[in-house]
C-alpha positions as CSV (number, residue, x, y, z in Angstrom):
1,X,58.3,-20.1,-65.8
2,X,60.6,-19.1,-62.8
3,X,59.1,-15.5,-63.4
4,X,55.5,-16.7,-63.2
5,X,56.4,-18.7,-59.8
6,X,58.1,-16.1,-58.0
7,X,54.9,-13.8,-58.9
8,X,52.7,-16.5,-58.0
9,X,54.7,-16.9,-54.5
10,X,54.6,-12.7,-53.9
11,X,50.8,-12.7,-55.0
12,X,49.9,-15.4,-52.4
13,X,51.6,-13.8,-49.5
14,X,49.8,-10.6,-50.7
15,X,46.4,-12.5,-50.9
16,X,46.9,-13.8,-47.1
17,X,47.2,-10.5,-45.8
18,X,44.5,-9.1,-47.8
19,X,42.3,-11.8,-46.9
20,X,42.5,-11.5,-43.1
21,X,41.6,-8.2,-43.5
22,X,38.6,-8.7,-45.7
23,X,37.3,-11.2,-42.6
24,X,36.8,-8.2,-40.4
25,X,34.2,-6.9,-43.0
26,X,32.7,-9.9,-43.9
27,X,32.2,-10.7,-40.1
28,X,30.6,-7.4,-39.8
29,X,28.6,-7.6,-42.3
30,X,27.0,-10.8,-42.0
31,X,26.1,-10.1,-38.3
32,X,25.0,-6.3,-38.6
33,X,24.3,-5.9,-42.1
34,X,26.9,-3.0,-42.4
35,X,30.3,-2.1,-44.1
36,X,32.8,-1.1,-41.0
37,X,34.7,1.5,-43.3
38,X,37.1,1.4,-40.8
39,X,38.0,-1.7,-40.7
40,X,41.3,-0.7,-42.5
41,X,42.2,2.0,-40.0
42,X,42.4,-0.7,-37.4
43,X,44.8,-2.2,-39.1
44,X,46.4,0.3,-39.4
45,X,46.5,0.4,-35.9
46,X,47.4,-2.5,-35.4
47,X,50.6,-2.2,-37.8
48,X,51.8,1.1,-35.7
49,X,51.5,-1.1,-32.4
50,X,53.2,-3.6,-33.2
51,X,56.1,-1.5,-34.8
52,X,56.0,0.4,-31.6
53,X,56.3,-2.6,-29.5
54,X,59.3,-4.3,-31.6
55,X,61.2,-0.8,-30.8
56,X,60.5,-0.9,-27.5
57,X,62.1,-4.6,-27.1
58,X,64.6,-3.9,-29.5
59,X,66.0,-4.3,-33.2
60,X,67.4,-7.9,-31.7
61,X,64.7,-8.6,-29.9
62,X,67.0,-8.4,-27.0
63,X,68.5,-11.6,-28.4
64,X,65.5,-13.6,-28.5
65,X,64.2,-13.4,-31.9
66,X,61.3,-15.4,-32.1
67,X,60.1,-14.9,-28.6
68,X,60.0,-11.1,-29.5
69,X,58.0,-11.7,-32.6
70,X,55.6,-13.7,-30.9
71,X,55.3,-10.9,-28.0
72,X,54.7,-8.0,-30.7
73,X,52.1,-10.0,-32.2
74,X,50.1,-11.1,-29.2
75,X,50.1,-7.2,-28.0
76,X,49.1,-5.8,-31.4
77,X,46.1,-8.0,-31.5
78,X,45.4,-7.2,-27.6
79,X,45.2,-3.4,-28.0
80,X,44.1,-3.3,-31.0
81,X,40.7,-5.5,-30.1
82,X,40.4,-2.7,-27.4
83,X,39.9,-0.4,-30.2
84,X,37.7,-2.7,-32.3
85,X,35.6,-3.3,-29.3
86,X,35.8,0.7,-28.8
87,X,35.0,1.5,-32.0
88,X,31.6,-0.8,-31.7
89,X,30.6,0.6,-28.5
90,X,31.1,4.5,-29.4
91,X,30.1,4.3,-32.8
92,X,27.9,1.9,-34.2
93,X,26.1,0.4,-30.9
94,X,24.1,3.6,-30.7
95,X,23.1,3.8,-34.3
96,X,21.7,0.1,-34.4
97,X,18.5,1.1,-34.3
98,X,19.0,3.6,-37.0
99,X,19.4,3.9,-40.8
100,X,22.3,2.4,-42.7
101,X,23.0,5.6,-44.1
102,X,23.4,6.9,-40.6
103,X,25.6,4.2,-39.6
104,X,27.7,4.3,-43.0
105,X,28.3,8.3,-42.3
106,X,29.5,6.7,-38.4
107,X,31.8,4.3,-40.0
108,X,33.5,7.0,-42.7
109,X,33.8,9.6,-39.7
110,X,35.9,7.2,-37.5
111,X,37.7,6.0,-40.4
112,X,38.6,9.9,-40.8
113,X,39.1,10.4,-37.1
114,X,41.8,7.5,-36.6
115,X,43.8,8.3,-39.6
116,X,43.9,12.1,-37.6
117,X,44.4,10.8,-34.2
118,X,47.7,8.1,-35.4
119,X,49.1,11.1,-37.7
120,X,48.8,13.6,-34.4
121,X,49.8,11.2,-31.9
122,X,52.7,9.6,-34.3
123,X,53.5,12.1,-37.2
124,X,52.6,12.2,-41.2
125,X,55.8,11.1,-41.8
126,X,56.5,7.5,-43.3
127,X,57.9,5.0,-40.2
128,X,60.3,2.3,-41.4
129,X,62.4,-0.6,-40.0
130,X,65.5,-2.7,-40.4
131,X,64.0,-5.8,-41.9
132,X,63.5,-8.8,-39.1
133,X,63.0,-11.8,-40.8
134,X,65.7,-12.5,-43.2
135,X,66.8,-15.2,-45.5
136,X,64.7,-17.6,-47.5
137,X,64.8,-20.8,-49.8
138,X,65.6,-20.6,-53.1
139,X,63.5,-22.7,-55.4
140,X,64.7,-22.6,-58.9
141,X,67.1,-20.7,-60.8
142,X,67.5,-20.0,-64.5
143,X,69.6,-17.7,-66.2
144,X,70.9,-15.8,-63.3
145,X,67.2,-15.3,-61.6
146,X,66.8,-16.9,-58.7
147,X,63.0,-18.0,-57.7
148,X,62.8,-17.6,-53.7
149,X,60.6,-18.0,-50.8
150,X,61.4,-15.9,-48.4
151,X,61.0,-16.9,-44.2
152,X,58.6,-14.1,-43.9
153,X,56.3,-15.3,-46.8
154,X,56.5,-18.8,-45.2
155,X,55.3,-17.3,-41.7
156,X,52.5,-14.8,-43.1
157,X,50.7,-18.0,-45.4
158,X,51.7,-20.0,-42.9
159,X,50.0,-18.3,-40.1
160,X,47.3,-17.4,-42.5
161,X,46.5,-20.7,-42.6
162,X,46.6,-21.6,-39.3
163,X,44.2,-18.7,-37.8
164,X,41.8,-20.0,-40.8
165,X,41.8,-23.2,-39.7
166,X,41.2,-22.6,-36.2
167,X,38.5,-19.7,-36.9
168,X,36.9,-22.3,-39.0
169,X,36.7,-24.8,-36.0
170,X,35.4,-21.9,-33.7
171,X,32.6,-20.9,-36.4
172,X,31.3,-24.5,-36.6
173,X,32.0,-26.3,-33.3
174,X,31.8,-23.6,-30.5
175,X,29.0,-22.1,-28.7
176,X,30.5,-18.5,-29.5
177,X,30.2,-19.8,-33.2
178,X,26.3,-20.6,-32.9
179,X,25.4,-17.3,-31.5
180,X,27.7,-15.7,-34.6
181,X,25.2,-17.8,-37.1
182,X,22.0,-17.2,-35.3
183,X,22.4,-13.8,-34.8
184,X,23.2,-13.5,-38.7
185,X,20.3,-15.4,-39.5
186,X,18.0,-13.6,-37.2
187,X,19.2,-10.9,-34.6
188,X,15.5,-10.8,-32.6
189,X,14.7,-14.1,-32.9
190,X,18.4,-15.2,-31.2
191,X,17.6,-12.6,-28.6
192,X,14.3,-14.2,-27.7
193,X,16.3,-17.7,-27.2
194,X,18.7,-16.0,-25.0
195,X,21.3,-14.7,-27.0
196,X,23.3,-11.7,-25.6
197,X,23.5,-10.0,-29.0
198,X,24.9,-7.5,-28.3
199,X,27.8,-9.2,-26.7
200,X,28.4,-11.5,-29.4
201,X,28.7,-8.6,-31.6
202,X,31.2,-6.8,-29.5
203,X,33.0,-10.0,-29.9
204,X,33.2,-10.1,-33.7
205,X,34.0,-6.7,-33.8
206,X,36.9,-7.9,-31.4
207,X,37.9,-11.4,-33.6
208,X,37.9,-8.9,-36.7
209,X,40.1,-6.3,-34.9
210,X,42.4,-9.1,-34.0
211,X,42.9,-10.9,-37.8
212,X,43.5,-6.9,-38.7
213,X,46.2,-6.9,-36.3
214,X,48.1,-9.9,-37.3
215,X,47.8,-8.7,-40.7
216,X,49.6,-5.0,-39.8
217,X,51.8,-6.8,-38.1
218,X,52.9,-9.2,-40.5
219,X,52.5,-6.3,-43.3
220,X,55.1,-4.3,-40.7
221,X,57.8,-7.3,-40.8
222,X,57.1,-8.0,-44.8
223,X,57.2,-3.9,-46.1
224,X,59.1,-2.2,-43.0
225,X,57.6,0.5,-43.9
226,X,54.2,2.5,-42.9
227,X,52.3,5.1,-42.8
228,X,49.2,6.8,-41.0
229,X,47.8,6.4,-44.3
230,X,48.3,2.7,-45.3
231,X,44.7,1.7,-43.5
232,X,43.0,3.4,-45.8
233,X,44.3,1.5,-49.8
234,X,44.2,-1.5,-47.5
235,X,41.2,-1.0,-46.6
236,X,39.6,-0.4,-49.9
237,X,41.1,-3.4,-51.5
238,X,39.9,-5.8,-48.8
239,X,36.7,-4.6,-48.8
240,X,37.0,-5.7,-52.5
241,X,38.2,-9.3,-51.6
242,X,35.2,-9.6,-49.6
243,X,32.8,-8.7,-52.3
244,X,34.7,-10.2,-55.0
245,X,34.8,-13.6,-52.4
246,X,31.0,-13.1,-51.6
247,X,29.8,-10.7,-48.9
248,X,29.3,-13.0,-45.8
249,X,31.2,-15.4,-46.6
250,X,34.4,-16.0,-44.7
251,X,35.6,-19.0,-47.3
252,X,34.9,-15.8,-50.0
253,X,36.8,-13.4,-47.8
254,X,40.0,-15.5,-47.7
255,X,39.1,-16.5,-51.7
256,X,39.0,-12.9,-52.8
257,X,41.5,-11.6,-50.9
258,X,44.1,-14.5,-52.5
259,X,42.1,-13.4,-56.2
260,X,43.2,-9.6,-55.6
261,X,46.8,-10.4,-54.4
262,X,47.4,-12.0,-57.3
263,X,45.9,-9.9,-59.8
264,X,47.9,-7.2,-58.2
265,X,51.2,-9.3,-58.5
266,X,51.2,-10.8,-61.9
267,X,49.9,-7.8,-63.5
268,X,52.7,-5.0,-61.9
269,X,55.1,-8.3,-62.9
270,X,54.1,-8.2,-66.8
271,X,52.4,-5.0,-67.2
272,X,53.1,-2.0,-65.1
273,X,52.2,-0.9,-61.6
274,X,50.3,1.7,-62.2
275,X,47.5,0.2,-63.6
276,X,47.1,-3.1,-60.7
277,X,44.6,-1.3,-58.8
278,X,42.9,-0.6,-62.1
279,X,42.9,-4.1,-63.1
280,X,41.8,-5.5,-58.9
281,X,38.7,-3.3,-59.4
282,X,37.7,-4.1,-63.2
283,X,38.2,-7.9,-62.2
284,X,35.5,-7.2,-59.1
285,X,33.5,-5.2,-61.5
286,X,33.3,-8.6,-64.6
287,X,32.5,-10.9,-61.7
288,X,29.6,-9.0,-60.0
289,X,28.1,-8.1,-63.9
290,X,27.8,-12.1,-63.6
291,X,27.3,-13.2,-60.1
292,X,26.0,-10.3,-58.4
293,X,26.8,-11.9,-54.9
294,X,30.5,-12.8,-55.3
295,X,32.0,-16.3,-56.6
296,X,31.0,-17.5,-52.9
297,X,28.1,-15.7,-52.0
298,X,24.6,-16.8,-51.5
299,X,21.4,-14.5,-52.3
300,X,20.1,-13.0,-49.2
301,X,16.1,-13.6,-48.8
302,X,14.2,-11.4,-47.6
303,X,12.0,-12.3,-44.2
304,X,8.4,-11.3,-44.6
């Protein structure tokens, strides 16, 4: 039983991360009607700046912890909105007219072209630091092992929860929120009531950027370790949260990505590791056989 809890705790704080990330798509998608493929590249991005920016305050934070933390996190999610809102404006602005195919090939080719430019500008070779957050509670214990909750788990579901519950307000109380479900509904009718679509769009490419960030920086503080590379399984396997939560759906974004998180955690905890991502994806692939549209997805109807 302690076993099972101490998986259930590390597949949780897994599903958080991967669930922020899966919002960025699902935003995306239910606006536009296209996969940003590079959504994980961004948070990539965002893990690299905030890694930066802890260095450049210092491995103590010059001796204010938690005012450091909270610095490095409000500056990874301010540049790296600049290069969500970049990434819309250079690459998939131009091509809304266009195809999807056109606009999938855009998406792939800046995910390519980020991984290139953060391995040029900051090296192929793995970045790691002293771990930040330490400590934790310790739950239970039986026969020497220990179940804990560490102070870094506690802050990423915490915060999770928190950016949810406040996304959730700005979705259904705000006037930013409307224009996000009108233009989903219908982009040229919105326009024709005096919606700027296209600035509401830059914005969600912006909120998504943002939830990526705090997710690479939180994965930055949790691992200590990353790569130019990480964006890209990331990426992958919140992509699969969304679809897995239902495509569109934000609830199903946050759902999925909690599903694959713990998928992933009780199965390298009584199986083997190899095989998790094979298990995430077969999961996704039972699912869709019988709800096509996700556990939280509604059918899209077609306007005639």
């Amino acid at each position: 039983m302690e076993y099972f809890l101490q998986q259930l705790i590390n597949g949780v704080t897994l599903g958080a991360v991967y669930g922020l990330i899966a919002i960025g798509y699902t935003l995306v998608y239910g606006i536009i009607g296209m996969i940003n493929f590079a959504h994980g590249e961004i948070y990539m991005i965002g893990a690299f700046i905030a890694m930066i920016a802890f260095l450049i305050l210092g491995p103590d934070g010059g001796g204010y912890l938690i005012l450091a933390l909270f610095t490095v996190l409000i500056v990874s999610m301010m540049l790296t909105a600049v290069y969500g809102w970049t990434l819309e404006r250079l690459a998939y602005r131009p091509l809304r007219g266009s195809t999807r195919l056109a606009a999938l090939i855009s998406a792939i080719g800046m995910s390519i072209a980020l991984q290139n430019y953060v391995q040029l500008t900051q090296g192929a070779r793995t970045k790691a630091i002293q771990p930040v957050i330490q400590g934790g509670i310790e739950l239970a214990e039986r026969d020497g092992f220990a179940v804990s909750l560490s102070y870094i788990q506690i802050v990423i579901v915490v915060l999770t929860l928190a950016l949810m519950a406040s996304f959730s307000l700005v979705i259904g109380k705000t006037a930013l929120g409307r224009a996000q479900r009108a233009c989903e509904q219908d982009r040229e009718m919105a326009a024709l009531v005096g919606i700027d679509v296209d600035r509401t769009i830059s914005i969600t490419f912006v909120i998504g950027a943002s939830l990526a960030a705090v997710a690479g920086t939180m994965a930055v503080f949790y691992y200590g370790v990353i790569d130019f590379f990480i964006g890209f399984l990331a990426g992958i396997k919140a992509f699969t949260a969304a679809v897995l939560g239902g495509i569109g759906s934000i609830p199903g974004a946050m759902l999925g990505g909690l599903l694959i998180g713990l998928i992933e955690a009780f199965w390298s905890g009584y199986f083997t590791t190899e095989y998790k991502d094979v298990a995430a994806f077969s999961i996704l692939v039972l699912v869709l056989i019988f709800r096509p549209t996700g556990l939280l997805g509604r059918p899209e109807i077609e306007k005639v």
